[in-house]
Structures are given as structure tokens and as C-alpha cells.
C-alpha positions as CSV (number, residue, x, y, z in Angstrom):
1,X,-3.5,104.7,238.6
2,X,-0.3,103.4,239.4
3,X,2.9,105.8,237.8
4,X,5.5,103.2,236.8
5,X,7.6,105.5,233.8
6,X,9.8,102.5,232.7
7,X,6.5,100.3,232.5
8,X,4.9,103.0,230.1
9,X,7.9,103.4,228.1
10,X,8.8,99.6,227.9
11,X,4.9,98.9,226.5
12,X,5.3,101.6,223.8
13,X,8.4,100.5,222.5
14,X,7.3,97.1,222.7
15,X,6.8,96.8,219.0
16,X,10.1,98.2,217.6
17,X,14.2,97.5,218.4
18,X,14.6,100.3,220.7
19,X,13.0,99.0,224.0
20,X,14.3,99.9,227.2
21,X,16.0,97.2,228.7
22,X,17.1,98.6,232.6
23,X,19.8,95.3,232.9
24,X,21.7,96.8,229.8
25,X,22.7,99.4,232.1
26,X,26.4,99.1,233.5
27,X,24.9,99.2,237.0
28,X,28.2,100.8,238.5
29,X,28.5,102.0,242.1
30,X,29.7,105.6,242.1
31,X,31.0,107.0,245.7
32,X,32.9,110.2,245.1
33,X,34.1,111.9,248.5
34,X,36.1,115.1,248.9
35,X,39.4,115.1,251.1
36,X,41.2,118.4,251.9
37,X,44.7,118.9,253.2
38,X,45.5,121.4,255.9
39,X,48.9,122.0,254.5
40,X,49.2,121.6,250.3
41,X,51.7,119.4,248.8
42,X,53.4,119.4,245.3
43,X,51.8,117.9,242.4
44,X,54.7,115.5,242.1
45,X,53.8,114.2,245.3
46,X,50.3,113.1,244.6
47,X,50.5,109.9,242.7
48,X,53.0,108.3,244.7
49,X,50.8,109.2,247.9
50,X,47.5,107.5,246.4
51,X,49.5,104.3,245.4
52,X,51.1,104.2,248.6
53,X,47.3,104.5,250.2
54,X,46.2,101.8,248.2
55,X,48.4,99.0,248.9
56,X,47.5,99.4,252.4
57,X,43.5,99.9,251.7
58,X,43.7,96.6,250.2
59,X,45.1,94.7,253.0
60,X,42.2,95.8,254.9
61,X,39.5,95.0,252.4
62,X,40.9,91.9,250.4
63,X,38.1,91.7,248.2
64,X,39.8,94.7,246.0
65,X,42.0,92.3,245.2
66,X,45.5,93.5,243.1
67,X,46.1,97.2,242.5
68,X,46.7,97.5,238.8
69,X,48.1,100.8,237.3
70,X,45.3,101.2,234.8
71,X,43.0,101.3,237.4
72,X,43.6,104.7,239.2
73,X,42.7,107.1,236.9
74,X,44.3,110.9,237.7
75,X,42.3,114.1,236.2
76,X,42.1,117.7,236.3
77,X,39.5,119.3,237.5
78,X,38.3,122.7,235.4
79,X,36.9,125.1,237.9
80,X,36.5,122.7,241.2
81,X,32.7,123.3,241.3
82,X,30.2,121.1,242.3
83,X,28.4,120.4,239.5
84,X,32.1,119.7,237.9
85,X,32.5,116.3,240.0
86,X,28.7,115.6,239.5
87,X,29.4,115.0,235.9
88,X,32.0,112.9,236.9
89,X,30.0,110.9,238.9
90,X,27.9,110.6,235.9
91,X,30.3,109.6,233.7
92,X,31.7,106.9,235.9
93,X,28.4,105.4,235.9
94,X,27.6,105.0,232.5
95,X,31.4,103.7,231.5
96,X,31.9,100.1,231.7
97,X,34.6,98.1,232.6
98,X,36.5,96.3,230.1
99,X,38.1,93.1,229.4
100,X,36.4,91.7,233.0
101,X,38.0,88.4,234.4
102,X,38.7,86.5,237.9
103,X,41.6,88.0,237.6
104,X,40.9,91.4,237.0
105,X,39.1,93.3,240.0
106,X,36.1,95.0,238.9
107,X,36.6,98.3,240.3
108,X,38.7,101.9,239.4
109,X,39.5,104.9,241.3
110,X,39.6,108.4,239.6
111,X,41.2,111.3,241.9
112,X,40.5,114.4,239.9
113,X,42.0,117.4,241.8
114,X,42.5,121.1,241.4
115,X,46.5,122.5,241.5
116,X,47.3,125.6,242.7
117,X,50.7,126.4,241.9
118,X,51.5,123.0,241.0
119,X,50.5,122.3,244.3
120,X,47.1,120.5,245.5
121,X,45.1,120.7,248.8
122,X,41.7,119.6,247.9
123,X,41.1,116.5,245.3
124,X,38.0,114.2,245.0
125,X,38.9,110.6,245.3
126,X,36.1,108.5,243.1
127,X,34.9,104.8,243.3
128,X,34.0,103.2,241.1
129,X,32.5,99.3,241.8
130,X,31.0,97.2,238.7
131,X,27.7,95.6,239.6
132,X,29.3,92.0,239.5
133,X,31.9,93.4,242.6
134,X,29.0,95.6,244.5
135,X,28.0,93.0,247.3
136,X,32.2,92.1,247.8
137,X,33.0,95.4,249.6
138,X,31.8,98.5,250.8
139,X,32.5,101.8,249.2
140,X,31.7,103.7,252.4
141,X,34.4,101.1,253.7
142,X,36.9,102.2,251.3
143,X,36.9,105.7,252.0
144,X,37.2,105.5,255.5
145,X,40.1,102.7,255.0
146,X,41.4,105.3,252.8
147,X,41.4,108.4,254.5
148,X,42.8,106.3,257.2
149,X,45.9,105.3,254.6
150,X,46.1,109.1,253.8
151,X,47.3,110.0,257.4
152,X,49.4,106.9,257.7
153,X,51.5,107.8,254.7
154,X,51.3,111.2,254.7
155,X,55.1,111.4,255.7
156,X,56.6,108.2,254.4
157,X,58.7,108.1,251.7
158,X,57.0,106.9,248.0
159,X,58.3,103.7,247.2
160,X,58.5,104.6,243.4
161,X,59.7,108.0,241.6
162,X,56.9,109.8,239.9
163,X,58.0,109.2,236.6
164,X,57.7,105.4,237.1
165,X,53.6,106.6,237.4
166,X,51.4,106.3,234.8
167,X,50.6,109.8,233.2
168,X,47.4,111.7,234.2
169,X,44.9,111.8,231.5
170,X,44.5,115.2,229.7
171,X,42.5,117.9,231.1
172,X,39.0,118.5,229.6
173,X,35.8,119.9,230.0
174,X,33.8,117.1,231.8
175,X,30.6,118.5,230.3
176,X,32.3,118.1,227.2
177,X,32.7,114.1,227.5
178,X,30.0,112.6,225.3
179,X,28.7,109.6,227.2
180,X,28.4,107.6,223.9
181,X,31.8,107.6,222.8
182,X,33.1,106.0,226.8
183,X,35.2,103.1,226.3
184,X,33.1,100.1,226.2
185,X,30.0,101.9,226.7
186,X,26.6,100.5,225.2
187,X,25.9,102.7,221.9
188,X,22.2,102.1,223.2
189,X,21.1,105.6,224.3
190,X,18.1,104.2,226.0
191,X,20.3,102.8,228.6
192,X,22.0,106.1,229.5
193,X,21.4,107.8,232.9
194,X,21.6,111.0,234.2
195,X,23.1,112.2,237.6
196,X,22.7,115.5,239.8
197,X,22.6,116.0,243.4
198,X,21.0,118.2,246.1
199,X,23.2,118.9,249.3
200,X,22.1,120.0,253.1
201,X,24.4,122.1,254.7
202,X,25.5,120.4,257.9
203,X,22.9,122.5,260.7
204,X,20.1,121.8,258.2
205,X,21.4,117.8,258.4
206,X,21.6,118.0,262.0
207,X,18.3,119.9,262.8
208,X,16.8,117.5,260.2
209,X,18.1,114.8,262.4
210,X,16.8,116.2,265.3
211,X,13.5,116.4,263.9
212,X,13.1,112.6,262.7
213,X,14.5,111.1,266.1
214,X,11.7,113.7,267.6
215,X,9.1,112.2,265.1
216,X,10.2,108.6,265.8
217,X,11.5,107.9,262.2
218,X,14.7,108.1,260.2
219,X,16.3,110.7,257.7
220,X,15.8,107.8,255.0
221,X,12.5,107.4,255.8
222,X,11.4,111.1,255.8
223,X,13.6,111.8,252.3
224,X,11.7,108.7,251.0
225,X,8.4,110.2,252.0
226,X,9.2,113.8,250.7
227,X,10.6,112.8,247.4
228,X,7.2,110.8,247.1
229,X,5.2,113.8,248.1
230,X,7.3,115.6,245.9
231,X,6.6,113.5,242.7
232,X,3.0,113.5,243.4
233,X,2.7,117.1,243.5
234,X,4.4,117.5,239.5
235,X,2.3,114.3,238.5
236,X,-0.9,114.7,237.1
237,X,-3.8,113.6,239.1
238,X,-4.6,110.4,237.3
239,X,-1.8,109.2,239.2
240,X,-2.9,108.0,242.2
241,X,-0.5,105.2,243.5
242,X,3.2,104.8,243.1
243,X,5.9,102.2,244.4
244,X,9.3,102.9,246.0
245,X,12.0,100.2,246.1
246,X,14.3,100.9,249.1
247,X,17.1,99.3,249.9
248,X,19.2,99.8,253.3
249,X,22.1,98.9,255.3
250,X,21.6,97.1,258.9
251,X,23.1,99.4,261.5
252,X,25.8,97.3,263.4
253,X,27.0,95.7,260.4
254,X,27.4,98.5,258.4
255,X,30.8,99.3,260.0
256,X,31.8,95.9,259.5
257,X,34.1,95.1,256.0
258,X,32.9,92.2,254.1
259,X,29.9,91.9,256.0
260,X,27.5,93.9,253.9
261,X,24.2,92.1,253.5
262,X,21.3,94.7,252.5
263,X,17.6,93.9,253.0
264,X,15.1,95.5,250.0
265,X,11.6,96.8,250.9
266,X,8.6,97.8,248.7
267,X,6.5,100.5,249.8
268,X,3.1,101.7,248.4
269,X,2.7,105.4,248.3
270,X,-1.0,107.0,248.0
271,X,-1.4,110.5,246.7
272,X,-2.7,112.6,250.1
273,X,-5.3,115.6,249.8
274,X,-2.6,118.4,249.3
275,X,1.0,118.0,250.1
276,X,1.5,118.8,253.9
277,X,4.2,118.6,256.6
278,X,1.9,116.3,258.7
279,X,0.8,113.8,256.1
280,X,5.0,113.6,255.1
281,X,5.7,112.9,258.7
282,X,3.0,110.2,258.9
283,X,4.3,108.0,255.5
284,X,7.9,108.7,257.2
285,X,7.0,106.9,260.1
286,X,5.0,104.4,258.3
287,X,7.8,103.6,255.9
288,X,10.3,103.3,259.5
289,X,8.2,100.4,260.9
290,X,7.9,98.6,257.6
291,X,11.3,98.7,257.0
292,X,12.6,98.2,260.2
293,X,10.1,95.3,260.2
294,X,12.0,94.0,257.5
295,X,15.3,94.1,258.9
296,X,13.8,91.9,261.6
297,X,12.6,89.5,259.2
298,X,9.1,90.1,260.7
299,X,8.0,90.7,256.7
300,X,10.5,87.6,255.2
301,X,7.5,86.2,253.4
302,X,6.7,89.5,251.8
303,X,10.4,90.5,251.3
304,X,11.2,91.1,247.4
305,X,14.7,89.6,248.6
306,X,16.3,87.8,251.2
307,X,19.7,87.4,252.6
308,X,22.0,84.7,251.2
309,X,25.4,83.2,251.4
310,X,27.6,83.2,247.8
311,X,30.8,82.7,247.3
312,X,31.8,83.1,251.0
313,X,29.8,86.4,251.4
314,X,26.5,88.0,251.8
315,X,24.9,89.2,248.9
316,X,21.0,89.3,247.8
317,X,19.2,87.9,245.6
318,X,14.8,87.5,244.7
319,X,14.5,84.1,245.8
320,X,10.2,84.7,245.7
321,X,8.5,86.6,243.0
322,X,10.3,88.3,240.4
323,X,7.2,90.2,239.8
324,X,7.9,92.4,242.8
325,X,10.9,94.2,240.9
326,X,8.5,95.2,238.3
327,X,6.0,98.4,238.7
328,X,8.3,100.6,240.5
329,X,8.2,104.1,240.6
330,X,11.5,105.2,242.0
331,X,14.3,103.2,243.6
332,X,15.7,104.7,246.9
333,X,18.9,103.3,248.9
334,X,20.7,105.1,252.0
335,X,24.7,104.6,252.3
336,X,24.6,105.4,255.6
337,X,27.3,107.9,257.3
338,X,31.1,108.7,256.5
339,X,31.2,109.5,260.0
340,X,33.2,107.5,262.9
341,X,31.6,108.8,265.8
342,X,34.9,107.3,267.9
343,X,36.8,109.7,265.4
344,X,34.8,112.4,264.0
345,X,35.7,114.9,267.0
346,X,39.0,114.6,266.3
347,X,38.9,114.8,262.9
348,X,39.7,118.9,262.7
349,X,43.4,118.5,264.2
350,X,44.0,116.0,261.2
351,X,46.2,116.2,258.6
352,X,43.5,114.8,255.9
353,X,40.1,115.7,256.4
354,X,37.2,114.8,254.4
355,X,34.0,116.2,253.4
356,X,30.8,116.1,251.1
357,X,30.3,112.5,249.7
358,X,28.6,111.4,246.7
359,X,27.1,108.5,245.5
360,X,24.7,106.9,243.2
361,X,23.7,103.0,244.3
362,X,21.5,102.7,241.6
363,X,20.5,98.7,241.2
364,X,20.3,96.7,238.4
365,X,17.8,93.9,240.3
366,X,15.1,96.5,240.3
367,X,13.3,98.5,237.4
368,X,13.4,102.0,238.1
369,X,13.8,105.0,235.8
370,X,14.6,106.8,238.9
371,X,16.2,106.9,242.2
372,X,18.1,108.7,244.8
373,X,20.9,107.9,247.2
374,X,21.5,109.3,250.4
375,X,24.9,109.7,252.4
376,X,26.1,111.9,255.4
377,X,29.6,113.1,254.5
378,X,32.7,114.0,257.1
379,X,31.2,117.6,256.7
380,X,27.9,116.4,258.5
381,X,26.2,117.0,255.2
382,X,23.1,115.1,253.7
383,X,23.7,114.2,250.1
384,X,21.1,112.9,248.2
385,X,22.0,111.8,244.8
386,X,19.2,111.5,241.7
387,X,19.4,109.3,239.1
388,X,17.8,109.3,236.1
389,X,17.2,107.3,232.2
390,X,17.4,110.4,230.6
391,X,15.1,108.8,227.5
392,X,12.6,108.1,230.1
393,X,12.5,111.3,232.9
394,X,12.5,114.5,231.5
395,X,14.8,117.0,233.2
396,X,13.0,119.6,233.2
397,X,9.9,118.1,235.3
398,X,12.6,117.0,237.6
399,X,13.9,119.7,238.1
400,X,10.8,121.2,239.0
401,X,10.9,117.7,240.9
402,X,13.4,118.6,242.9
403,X,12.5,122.1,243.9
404,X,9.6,121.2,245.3
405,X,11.7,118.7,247.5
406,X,13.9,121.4,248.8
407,X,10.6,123.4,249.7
408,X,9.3,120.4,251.5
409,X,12.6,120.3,253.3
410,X,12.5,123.8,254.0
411,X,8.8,123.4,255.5
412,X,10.2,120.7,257.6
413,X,13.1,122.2,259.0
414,X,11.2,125.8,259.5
415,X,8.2,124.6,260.4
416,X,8.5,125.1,265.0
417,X,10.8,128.2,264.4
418,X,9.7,131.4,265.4
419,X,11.9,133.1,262.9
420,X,12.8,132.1,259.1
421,X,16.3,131.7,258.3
422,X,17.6,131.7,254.7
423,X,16.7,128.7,252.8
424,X,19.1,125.7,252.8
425,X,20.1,125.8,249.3
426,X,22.0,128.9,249.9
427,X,24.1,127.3,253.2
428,X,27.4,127.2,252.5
429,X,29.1,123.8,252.7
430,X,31.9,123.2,254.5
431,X,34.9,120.7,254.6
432,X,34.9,119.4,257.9
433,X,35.3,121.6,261.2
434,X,33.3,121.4,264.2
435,X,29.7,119.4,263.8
436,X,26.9,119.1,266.1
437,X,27.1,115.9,267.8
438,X,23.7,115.0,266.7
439,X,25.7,114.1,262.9
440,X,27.1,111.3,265.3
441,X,23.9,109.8,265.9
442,X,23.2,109.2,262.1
443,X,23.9,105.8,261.3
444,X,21.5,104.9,263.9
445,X,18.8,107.6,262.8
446,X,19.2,106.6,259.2
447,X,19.5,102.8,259.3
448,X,17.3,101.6,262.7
């Protein structure tokens, strides 16, 4: 039996006002990286830098289009944890944008940061992109663009006091926020979705690494396969089949701005007898070659979309059956890497570093209560961000969900070493430093 949760729910509600309807959801694009300064500045200082970084971001990616003061949003931070800029990330996605127009870029950016004596260091520099924008630019683009910005203007003079800013919004409790009283957000609860994420330390993202290029597949591929084995293991066993919708950058174009086309892949995922290292590495490899397969347009007649030309950019769009998009199970898309590698060694003698990225890529074209991102931040770490209708995925089984992932990951990355080290979840994560050069290589591992 197939395990399609938005399917299930949709025919139950069928009958009353409350249905499920996936395409009521904003369908925002949230990529939230963390950028550390070696030597802190005063808080005065920080809104004049960001604008400053802006207005030369947008010269290198035009489709941003006008910088608009209402659309850099400045807050602080609580405790500077974690799971503090995960409910950002959250929020951001379920906020729409208002009063959309041609002449109004659908995008914001929300630096939240942490003073220390009225002086900052570390701040998390969020994007957000509206699902009409998604295809125009990059948000792995932006950041690099706009660490790059950060260093350029690090010593020139604002061109504006900081009282000619706008005002940073009042500090409060993220968790606090109640998702149905966002500006312009649907008072649907149905449509609400839920956000967390699970980081690798960067020697468990390199050794991971390792192991795929070892096993002739890619870190997407072997996530994918995991988080299906995963599922399977917390389903019950009348569930037998389930379908993954991945999505994935070409290598060689990712790097590229406004050249972003992204080819969609359906995969079929059996239930195995018992959950074992060997039968992951297997639907890894298998899930390589079909999508790899599909970036060579070897599968176009079986592709759910194809690449197109609109409005003088590549975008994607289900030109065969719609059907496709329906029965799937759980959404997966990899962001690639924030890594340069003709920059990343000398990223430690920088003035502005950055380190773990975030993002949910969740897609509106596709009908999934669930899905996970995956991106490789300046630390060298993997993270994967999960996704979830909250009225749909209970979080309690996925969080059981997701601890059988990290076991499976563990397995994996233990499984030729003679002695156990401490389990990844407890690996500290850096800002940036020294990496193994095998982080370089993961573009190449994650997208060919």
C-alpha cells in the first residue's frame, strides 16, 4: 500500500470546508546562513553595513530588483541558539508577502543578531524568496554575493547616518510568535507548516562524503534513501510503497546567477526486509543513476517536468501529466554547497566568515506533507532541513522519524571503523576554520 499522508487527509476532508489545499501555502524560499566577524563592531554600525551590502548584491543579481527599506527586516535574537533561528526560518515561511506587484520585488531579508555590549559579531542574515520570484535568482547566489559585499564594505564609510534607518523591530520570543496572527498570513491552519533541522558536524559531512564518492553515489542520494528507510521503519507494515519527489540543481550551472534551471525526479521506494546499511547504499545508488539519468534527459519522456524558457529565464513547469505531482510521500530538494572551492581555503584569514546554512525549498508544484532540504554551509556542515503540515504529520512520530535517521547516519558513518566515536549529534559545530578538502568536492558529490 502506497503511504501518500496528504492523499489520506485530502479524501477525509473531502466532504467538509476544511480540506487541505497544499497551493494555499505561501510556498516561500527560506535560506538563513550564519556570518561571524573576527573583530565585533558597534550596533550602530550594523544597518548602514547591510544596506551598503545590498546595493552592491543587486548589481550582481538584477533580478532582486530595487532595495526598498521595508524589506530588510532587523531583529534580536533571545538566546542565539539554534533552535532560536529555526523558528525563524519557520516563521518566514509561513508569512506572506503583501501588496505584491511588477514593481515590488518579491523577496525580504531579516538579519536577526545577538549584541554583546552593544556590539555584534555573529548575526543570521535570512532570505526570504516568494514562490512567484523562486526560479529569478538563486538564494545560494545571494549569500555568496553577499558575504562577498560584507568584505568589500567592511571599511567604507555608510552612505547614510543610522538614524536615517528604519527602526529594528522589537525584541520577542520567536516561539512566542503565533503563526496565525503574521501579516497576511492565511487564517487556514490546514496550510501551516512546521520547520526543524538536523545538522552534521563538518568531519561527519566530510567522512559522509567520502563514503558516497566510495559507494559511487551522492550525499543527496544517500539522505534520500535514509530518510526513506527511515519512514518505513516508524510506518506500519501495511505500507509497502512510497514516492519521493526530488528536485536538484545541475552541477556547472549551479554557480552560475540567473541560470538556475532544476530538473524534478520521481522515485519509487519499496519497504526492504529490515532496515540495513547495505540495502540504504543500494536505493542510494539507484536513486544516483535515475537522477543523474534525468539530468541527461535520458528519462525526458518520463520526467514529471521539463526545462523551459519564461520571461527571459529558465524556470520549470509539468508540461506531461499532472498526475505525477499527486501520490507523493515526501518532497526532497538539495541546495547544493555555500562553498567556493577557489575561496574556501582562504576563507579563515577573512574578515567575514560564514557558517551553518539553513533552508527550506519546499515546492508548491508538488503535493507533499513532507520534505527535507539539504545544504553544505561555509562550516563544511550538512544541513538538512524538515518540513512539515503540522495538521497532517504528527511531531511526535517525526521526531521518532528523525532519530532513527541520525542512527542510520551513525551506522553509516561507523560502520568500517574499528573504534566508535561519540555519536554526531553531540559534534560540536563550528563557524568556519580549517575543513577537509573533501567539503570542496561537494557540489560535484551532491549534484552529479
Amino acid at each position: 500500500m502506497l503511504w501518500s499522508p496528504l492523499d489520506e487527509k485530502c479524501r477525509q476532508d473531502v466532504t467538509n470546508a476544511t480540506a487541505i489545499d497544499p497551493f494555499s501555502r505561501p510556498g516561500n524560499v527560506v535560506t538563513a546562513a550564519y556570518y561571524h566577524r573576527s573583530a565585533a563592531i558597534p550596533l550602530e554600525s550594523l544597518q548602514p553595513l547591510i544596506y551598503n551590502a545590498l546595493s552592491r548584491v543587486v548589481l550582481q543579481i538584477p533580478s532582486m530588483g530595487v532595495i526598498i527599506h521595508n524589506m530588510v527586516d532587523f531583529i534580536q535574537l533571545l538566546d542565539d541558539r539554534d533552535e532560536e533561528v529555526d523558528a525563524l526560518v519557520e516563521k518566514q515561511q509561513n508569512t506572506r508577502f503583501s501588496q505584491l506587484s511588477e514593481q515590488v520585488p518579491c523577496w525580504r531579508l531579516v538579519i536577526a543578531y545577538a549584541p554583546r555590549q552593544n556590539a555584534i559579531s555573529d548575526m543570521v542574515a535570512c532570505l526570504v524568496v516568494g514562490a512567484s520570484a523562486k526560479d529569478q535568482f538563486y538564494a545560494v547566489d545571494f549569500h555568496r554575493s553577499f558575504l562577498a559585499a560584507l568584505l568589500l564594505v567592511n571599511e567604507a564609510k555608510p552612505s547614510r547616518q543610522p538614524s536615517e534607518y528604519p527602526i529594528p523591530s522589537v525584541s520577542k520570543p520567536l516561539s512566542e510568535i503565533s503563526t496565525s496572527q503574521q501579516r497576511g498570513q492565511s487564517s487556514h491552519s490546514q496550510s501551516q507548516s512546521r520547520f526543524k533541522t538536523v545538522t552534521l558536524g563538518t568531519t561527519d559531512t566530510a567522512r559522509l562524503l567520502g563514503d558516497c564518492f566510495a559507494n559511487m553515489t551522492t550525499l543527496t542520494s544517500v539522505i534520500q534513501a535514509v530518510f526513506a528507510a527511515s519512514l518505513f521503519t516508524n510506518l506500519t507494515s501495511e505500507f509497502s510503497t512510497m514516492r519521493s519527489a526530488g528536485q536538484i540543481s545541475p552541477s556547472g550551472i549551479t554557480g552560475k546567477q540567473n541560470a538556475k534551471p532544476r530538473s524534478k525526479y520521481i522515485a519509487t521506494h519499496n519497504r526492504e526486509d529490515g532496515c540495513n546499511i547495505t540495502s540504504v547504499w543500494n536505493e542510494a545508488r539507484r536513486i544516483h543513476t535515475a537522477s543523474k539519468a534525468e539530468l541527461n534527459r535520458k528519462l525526458r519522456s518520463n520526467s514529471l517536468v521539463e526545462f523551459f524558457r519564461r520571461n527571459g529565464g529558465p524556470s520549470l513547469l509539468d508540461t506531461k501529466d499532472i498526475g505525477e505531482s499527486r501520490g507523493i510521500s515526501v518532497g526532497v530538494s538539495s541546495m547544493g554547497s555555500f562553498h567556493d572551492s577557489k575561496t574556501s581555503e582562504s576563507q579563515e584569514q577573512q574578515v567575514w566568515q560564514t557558517g551553518r546554512t539553513i533552508c527550506n525549498d519546499y515546492n508548491n508544484e508538488i503535493s507533499a506533507a513532507l520534505w527535507i532540504t539539504l545544504v553544505v554551509g561555509g562550516d563544511g556542515c550538512l544541513t538538512i532541513g524538515v518540513s512539515w503540515l503540522q495538521n497532517i504529520i504528527g511531531e511526535d512520530w517525526l521526531e521518532q522519524v528523525i532519530f532513527t535517521m541520525r542512527r542510520l547516519i551513525a551506522e553509516i558513518l561507523h560502520t568500517n571503523d574499528a573504534i566508535k566515536r561519540k555519536a554526531m549529534i553531540s559534534e560540536p559545530v563550528p563557524w568556519g576554520g580549517s575543513v577537509s578538502r573533501l567539503v570542496y568536492m561537494v557540489r560535484d558529490l551532491m549534484l552529479d
